[in-house]
N, C-alpha and C positions, 0 to 999 in steps of 0.2 A: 495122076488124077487128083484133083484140090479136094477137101475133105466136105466142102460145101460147095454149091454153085446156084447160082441163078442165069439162068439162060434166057435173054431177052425177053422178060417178065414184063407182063402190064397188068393192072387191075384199075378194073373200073367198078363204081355205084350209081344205083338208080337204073331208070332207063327211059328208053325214047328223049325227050327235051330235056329232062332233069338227070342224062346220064351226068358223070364226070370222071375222068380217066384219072386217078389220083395217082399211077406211076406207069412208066412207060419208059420200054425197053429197058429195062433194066438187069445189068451184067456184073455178076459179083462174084470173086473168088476165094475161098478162106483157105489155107492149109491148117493140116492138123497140129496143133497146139497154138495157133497162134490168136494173137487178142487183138480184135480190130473193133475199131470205134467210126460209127457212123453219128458224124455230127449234121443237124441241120434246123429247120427255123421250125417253131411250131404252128402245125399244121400243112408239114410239107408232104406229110404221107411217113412219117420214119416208124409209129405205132402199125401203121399197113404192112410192112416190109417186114418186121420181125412177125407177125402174124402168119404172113406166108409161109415163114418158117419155123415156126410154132405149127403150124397145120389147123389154124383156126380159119386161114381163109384160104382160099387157091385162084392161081392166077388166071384171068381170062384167056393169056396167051404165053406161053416160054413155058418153060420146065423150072423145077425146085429142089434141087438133085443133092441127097445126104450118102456121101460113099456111092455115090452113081447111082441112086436108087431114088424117084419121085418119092418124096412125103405125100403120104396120103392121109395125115391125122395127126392129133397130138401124141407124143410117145416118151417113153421113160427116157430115152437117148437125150433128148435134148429138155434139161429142167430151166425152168423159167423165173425170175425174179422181176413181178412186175412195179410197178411206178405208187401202187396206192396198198403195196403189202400185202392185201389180198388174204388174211388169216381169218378164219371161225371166232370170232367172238367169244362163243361159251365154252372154246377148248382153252386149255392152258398150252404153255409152249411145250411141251411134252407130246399133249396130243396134237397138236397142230404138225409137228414135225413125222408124227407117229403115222397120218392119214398116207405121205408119200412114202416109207419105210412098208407101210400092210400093203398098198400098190404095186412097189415095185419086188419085196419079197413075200408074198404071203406065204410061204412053206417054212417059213425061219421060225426056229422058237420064239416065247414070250422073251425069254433072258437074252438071245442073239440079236432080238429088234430091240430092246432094251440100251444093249452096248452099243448099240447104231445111235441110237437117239443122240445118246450123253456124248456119243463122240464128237457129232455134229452140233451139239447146243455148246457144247467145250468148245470145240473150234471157233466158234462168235463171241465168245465168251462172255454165254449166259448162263452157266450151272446152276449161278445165283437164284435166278430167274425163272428156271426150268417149271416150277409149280404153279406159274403166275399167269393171268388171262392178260391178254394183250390192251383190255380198258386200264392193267397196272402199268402199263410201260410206256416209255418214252417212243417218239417216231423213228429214232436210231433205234432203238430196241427192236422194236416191231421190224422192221427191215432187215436187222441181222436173224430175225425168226427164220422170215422168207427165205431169205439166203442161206439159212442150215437147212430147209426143208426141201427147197432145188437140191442140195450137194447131198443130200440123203438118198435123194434118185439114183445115186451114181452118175448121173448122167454123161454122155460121152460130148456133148457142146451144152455153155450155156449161153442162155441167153437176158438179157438186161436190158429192160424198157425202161428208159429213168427212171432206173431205181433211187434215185437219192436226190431226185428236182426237188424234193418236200422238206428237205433238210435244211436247218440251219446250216451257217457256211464252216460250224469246229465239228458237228457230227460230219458233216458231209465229207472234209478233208480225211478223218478220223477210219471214216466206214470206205474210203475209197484205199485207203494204205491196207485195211484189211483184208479187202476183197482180192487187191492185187498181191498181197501175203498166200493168203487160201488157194490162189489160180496159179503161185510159183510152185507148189508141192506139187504137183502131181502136171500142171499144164493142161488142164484142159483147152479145149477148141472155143474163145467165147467171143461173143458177138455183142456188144454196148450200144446201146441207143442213148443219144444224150445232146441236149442242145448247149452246151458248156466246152467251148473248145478247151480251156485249163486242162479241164476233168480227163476227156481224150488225148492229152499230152503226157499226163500224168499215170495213165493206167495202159495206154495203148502199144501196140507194134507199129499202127498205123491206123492212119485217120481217113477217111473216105467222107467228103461233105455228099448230103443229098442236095441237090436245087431243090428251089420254091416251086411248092404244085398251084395249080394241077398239071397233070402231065411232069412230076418229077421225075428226074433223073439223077444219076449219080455222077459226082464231079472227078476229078484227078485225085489218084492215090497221094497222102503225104508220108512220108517214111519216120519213125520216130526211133531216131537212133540215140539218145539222151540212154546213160546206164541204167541200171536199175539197182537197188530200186531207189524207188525217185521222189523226193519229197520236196514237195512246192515252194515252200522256203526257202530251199535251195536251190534247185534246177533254176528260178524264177531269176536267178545271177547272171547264169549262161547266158551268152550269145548265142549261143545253136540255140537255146530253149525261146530267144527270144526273137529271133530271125523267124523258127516253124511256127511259131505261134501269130506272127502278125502273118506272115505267107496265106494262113488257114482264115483268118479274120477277114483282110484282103482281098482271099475268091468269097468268100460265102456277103462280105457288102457288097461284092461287084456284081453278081447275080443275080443280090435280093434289088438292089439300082434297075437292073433289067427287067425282070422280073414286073416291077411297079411302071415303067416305059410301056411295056408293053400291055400292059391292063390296062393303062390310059388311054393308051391310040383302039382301045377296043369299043370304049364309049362313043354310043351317036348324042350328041346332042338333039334337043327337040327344037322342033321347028317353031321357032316362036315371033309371031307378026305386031307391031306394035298398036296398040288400039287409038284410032285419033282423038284430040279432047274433047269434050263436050260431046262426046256420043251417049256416053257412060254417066249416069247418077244410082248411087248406090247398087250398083251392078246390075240395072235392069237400061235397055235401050227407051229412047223415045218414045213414047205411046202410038203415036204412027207406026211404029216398026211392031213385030211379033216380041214381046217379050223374051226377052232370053237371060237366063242367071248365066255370070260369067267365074 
C-alpha cells in the first residue's frame, strides 16, 4: 500500500456556466520516504493538488488516501511550507515556531517545548535570529522560519508549495541543499510543488509534470537517478543530468503547444458583414433611413 494516493481526483470551482474543472482524473502514488516533485506551469491547478492534501479542499470525485485512510482536514501528520512563509508578524522566530510545538504537544513542559524550538530554529540555522520578528529578516530567512515550524510538527509527509519561487537564485540554490540536508536525516515522505524543473532534479526521487488546466492532469513519471547529494554546479556536467532535464522540458513545451491549439480552435469568431460605402457618414445612416449609431 503507497503511503499516499490519490484516486482518480477531479476538482472543480464555481458553478453552473462559470464552473471550471481545474483537475481531473487524477492518480498519484507516493511511497513512504520518498521525495517527489510535481513540476508544472502556473496556473495549472498544482496550489489545488497539494490542497487536496493539506485537507484545505476535497475532491468533487476520487478519494485522497493518507495510509489508506481519506483526509478529512488539516492534521499535524502532514506540515506545510507554503510559497509566501505564512509567519505572524508580531511574533519573533521563537514564537512563530512555538504556535506548531503548543499544537502539536501541548502536554509537554515549558523547558521540553523550549528544546524543540532551538532544535528546529538550529537546524535552519537561525539561533542567531531566534529573538527576531520576521520584518528583521531576509526572505531566505523567513522561509527557513516556515520550514523549522512544519519540522516541529513532527510531521509524518511534508509538504511544499513553492516554497522558494520568491527567492533570489544564491538563496534559492542555498535553501534547496538544506532542505534536501534536513529531508536526508530522518526521510520523511515529501511532496514539492514548484514550476522550476532544475529545482525537481536537484531535490527529487522523481518528477511528475502536471498539464496545463483546465481539466489538468498529471504527465509520465521521470525517475531521477543522479547521486546524492546533488549540487547544481556539478550534476549540471552530467549527461544523465542533462538528457532528464531537457526529456522534462520537452514534454511539459509539448503540452503547453497543445494545450494553446487547442484553446484556439475553441474560439468562434464573429460574424462580421462588410458595410457598403457611402451608406455611413459619421456612423449615422442617410436621413431617409432610421438612424441607427453603428
Amino acid at each position: 500500500m503507497a503511503y499516499l494516493e490519490l484516486k482518480n481526483v477531479s476538482k472543480s470551482f464555481g458553478s453552473g456556466k462559470d464552473k471550471v474543472e481545474v483537475l481531473s482524473n487524477i492518480n498519484l502514488s507516493i511511497e513512504e520516504g520518498e521525495f517527489v516533485a510535481i513540476v508544472g506551469f502556473t496556473g495549472s491547478g498544482k496550489t489545488t493538488l497539494i490542497n487536496l492534501i493539506n485537507g484545505l479542499e476535497f475532491p468533487d470525485e476520487g478519494e485522497v488516501l493518507l495510509q489508506g485512510k481519506p483526509i478529512t482536514g488539516p492534521g499535524p501528520d502532514r506540515g506545510v511550507v507554503f510559497q509566501n512563509y505564512s509567519l505572524l508578524p508580531w511574533l519573533t522566530v521563537r514564537q512563530n515556531v512555538k504556535l506548531a510545538v503548543d499544537e502539536v504537544y501541548p502536554s509537554k513542559s515549558k523547558e521540553e517545548k523550549d528544546t524543540l524550538i532551538e532544535k528546529y530554529v538550529e537546524m535552519v540555522h537561525l539561533t542567531h535570529a531566534i529573538d527576531k520578528k520576521p520584518a528583521e529578516l531576509s526572505g531566505g530567512m523567513r522561509q527557513r522560519v516556515s520550514v523549522a515550524r512544519a519540522l516541529a510538527m513532527s510531521p509524518k509527509m511534508l509538504l511544499m508549495d513553492e516554497p522558494l519561487s520568491a527567492l533570489d537564485a544564491l538563496t534559492r540554490g542555498t535553501l534547496q541543499e538544506e532542505i534536501v540536508n534536513i529531508w536526508s536525516e530522518d526521510k520523511k515522505t515529501c511532496l514539492l510543488i514548484t514550476n522550476d524543473v532544475d529545482e525537481g532534479v536537484v531535490m527529487a526521487d522523481r518528477i511528475i509534470p502536471l498539464n496545463p488546466g483546465p481539466q489538468a492532469s498529471l504527465g509520465p513519471d521521470f525517475k531521477v537517478n543522479l547521486p546524492r547529494p546533488r549540487v547544481i554546479a556539478e550534476i549540471n556536467k552530467l549527461d544523465e543530468y542533462k538528457h532528464l532535464r531537457n526529456e522534462v522540458l520537452e514534454y511539459l513545451i509539448e503540452v503547453g503547444l497543445s494545450r494553446k491549439s487547442e484553446e484556439s480552435n475553441q474560439y468562434e469568431l464573429p460574424d462580421l458583414k462588410p458595410v457598403m460605402p457611402g451608406r455611413i457618414k459619421w456612423g449615422i445612416r442617410k436621413k431617409s433611413e432610421k438612424q441607427k449609431f453603428f
